[in-house]
C-alpha positions as CSV (number, residue, x, y, z in Angstrom):
1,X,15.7,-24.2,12.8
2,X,12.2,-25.2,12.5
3,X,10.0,-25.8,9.5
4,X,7.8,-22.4,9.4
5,X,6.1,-24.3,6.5
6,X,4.4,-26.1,9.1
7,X,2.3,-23.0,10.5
8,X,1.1,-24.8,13.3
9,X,0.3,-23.3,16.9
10,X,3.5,-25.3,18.3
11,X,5.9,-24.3,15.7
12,X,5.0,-20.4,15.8
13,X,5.4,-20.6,19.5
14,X,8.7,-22.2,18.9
15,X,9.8,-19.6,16.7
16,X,9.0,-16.8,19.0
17,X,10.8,-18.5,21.7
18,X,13.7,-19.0,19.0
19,X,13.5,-15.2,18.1
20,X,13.3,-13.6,21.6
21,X,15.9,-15.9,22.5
22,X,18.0,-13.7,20.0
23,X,18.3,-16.7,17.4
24,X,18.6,-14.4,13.7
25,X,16.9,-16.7,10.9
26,X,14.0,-16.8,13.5
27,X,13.8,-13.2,14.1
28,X,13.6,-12.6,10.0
29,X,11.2,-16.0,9.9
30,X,9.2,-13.9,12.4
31,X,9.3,-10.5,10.6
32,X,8.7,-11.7,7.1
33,X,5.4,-13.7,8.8
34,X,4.0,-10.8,10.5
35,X,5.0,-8.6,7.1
36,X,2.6,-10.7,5.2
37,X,0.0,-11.3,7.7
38,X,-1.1,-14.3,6.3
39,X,-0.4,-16.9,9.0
40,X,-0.7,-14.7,11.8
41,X,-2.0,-10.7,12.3
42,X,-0.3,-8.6,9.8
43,X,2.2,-6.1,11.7
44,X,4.9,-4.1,9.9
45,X,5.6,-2.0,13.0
46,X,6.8,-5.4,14.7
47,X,7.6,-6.7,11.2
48,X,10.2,-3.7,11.4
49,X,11.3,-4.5,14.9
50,X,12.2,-8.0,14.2
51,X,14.0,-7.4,11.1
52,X,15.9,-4.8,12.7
53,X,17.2,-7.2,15.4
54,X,17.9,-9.9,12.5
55,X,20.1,-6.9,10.9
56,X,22.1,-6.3,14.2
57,X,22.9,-9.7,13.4
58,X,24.1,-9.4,9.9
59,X,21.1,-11.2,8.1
60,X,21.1,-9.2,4.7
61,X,17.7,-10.5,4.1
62,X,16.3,-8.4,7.0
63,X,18.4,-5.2,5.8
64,X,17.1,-5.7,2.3
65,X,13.1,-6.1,4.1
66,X,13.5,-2.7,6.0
67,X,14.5,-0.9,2.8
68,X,11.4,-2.4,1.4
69,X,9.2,-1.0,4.4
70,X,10.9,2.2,4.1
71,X,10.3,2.9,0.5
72,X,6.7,1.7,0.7
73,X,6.5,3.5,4.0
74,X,4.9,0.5,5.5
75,X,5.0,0.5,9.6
76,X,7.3,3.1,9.1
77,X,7.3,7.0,7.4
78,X,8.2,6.5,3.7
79,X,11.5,7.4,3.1
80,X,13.6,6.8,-0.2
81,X,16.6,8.0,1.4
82,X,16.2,5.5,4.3
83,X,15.7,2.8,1.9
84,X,18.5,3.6,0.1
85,X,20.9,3.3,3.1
86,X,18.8,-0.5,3.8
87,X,19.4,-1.2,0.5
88,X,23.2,-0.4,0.6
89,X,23.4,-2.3,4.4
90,X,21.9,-5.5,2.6
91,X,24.6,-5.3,-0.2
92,X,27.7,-4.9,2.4
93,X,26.0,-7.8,3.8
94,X,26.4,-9.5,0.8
95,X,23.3,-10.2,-0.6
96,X,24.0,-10.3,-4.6
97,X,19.9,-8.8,-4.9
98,X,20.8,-6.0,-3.0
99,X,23.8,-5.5,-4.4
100,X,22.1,-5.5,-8.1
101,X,19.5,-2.8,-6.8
102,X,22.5,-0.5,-5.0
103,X,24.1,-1.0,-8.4
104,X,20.9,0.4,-10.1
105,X,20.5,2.9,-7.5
106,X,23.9,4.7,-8.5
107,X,23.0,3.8,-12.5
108,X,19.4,5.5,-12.0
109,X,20.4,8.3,-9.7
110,X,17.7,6.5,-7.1
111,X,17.2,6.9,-3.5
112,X,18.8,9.4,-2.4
113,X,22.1,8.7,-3.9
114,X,23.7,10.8,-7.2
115,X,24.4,8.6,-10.3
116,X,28.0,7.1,-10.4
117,X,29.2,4.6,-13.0
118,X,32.5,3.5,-10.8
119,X,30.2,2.6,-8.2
120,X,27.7,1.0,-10.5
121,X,29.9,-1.4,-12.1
122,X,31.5,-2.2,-8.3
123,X,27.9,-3.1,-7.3
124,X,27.1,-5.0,-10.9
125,X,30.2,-7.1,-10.5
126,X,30.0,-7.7,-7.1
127,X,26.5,-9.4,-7.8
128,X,27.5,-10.9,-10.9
129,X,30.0,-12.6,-9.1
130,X,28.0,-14.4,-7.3
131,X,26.1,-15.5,-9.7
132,X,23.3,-12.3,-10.3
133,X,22.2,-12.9,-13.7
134,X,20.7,-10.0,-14.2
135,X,23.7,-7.9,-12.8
136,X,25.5,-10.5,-15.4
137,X,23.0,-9.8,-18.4
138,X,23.3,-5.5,-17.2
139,X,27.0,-5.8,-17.8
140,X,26.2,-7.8,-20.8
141,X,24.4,-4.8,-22.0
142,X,26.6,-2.2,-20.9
143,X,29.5,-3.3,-22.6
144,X,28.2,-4.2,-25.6
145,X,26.4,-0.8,-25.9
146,X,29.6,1.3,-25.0
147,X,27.4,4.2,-23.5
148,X,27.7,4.7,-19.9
149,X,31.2,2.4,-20.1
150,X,33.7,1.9,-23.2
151,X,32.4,-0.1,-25.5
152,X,33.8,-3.8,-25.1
153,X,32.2,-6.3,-26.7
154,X,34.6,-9.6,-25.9
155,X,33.7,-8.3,-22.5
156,X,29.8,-8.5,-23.3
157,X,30.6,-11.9,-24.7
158,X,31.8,-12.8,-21.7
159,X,28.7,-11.6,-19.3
160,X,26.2,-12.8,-21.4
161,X,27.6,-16.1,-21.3
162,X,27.6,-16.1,-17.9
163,X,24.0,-14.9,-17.7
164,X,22.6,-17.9,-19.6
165,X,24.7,-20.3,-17.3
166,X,22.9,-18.4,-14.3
167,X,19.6,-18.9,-16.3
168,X,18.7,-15.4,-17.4
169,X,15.8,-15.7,-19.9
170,X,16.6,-13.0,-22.4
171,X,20.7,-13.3,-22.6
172,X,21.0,-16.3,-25.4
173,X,19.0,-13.9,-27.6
174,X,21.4,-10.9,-26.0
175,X,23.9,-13.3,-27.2
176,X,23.0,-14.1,-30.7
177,X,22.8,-10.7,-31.5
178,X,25.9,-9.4,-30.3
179,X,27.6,-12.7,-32.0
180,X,26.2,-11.0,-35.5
181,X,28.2,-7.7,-34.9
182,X,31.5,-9.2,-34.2
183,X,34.0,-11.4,-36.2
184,X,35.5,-15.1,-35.8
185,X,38.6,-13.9,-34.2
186,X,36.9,-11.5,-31.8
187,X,34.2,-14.4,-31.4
188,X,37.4,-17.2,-30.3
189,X,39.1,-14.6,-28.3
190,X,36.1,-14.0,-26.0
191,X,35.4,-17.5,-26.4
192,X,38.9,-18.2,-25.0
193,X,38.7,-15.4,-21.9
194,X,35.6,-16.7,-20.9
195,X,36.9,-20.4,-20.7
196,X,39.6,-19.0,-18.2
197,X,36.9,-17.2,-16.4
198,X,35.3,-20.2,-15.6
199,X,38.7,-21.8,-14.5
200,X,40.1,-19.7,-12.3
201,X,36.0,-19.6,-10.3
202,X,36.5,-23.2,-10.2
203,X,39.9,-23.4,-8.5
């Protein structure tokens, strides 16, 4: 693939060459320039034509960009229910982002969809387990709170551990304050389930 960084005439002609000849990282390169207009004329009608090829192909990336045209209604009708279903293509495809937002969709009751904590914690663990670390902190949070889910907090322990290893900014304080509500032993145990976590990711 060429480097887009370049922005020269040469490699934009390349990489309309690449697209037309069906190639899907160019047809999203293409899309996501013509989307931001600032290397060449901004057009989200052929923004949205491009990504929609790049999504025949299973590039989640170009799912997850015409869910974003959609719910800003840009080169296309604003629709949240549209956007929704983008959303939910990009998270099949396996794009942990998407997958965090579908998860907060069915949390939130947003586009188009009714709120559903099965499907919510599906869609949070699927991202987490990638390595989402907000979808790791959200679990953090939900367990530890006990609201929407049962209150687990070796299970919090556990996701907010894994948030800081994913670099979340705001889960070693998450952390120390869920450490002061729980004892040694629960402390060890979780401690303990998280070391096995991180053995059986590894194998």
């Amino acid at each position: 693939m060429i480097d887009t960084q370049q922005f020269d005439s040469e490699s934009l002609r390349q990489l309309q060459r690449l697209a037309e000849d069906n190639n899907a990282d160019a047809q999203y390169q293409l899309g996501m320039l013509l989307a931001n207009g600032t290397v060449i004329e901004l057009d989200h009608e052929k923004a949205f034509a491009w990504f929609l090829k790049a999504s025949e192909q299973g590039v989640a990336r170009a799912s997850s960009a015409i869910a974003w045209l959609y719910s800003m209604g840009y080169g296309v009708a604003h629709d949240e229910k549209k956007a929704g279903e983008w959303f939910m293509k990009a998270a099949e495809q396996g794009d942990p982002g998407d997958q965090f937002t579908v998860a907060g969709m069915y949390r939130w009751g947003r586009f188009g969809v009714e709120t559903d904590t099965e499907k919510m914690l599906y869609w949070y663990q699927q991202a987490a387990s990638q390595g989402q670390s907000h979808a790791q902190h959200s679990l953090g949070r939900l367990y530890s709170a006990g609201k929407l889910v049962p209150q687990d907090k070796q299970q919090a322990y556990c996701w907010y551990s894994l948030a800081i290893l994913s670099g979340h900014e705001n889960a070693k304080t998450s952390l120390k304050s869920l450490s002061e509500t729980m004892t040694s032993e629960e402390i060890k145990s979780a401690q303990h389930k998280m070391h096995e976590l991180l053995d059986y990711a590894h194998r």
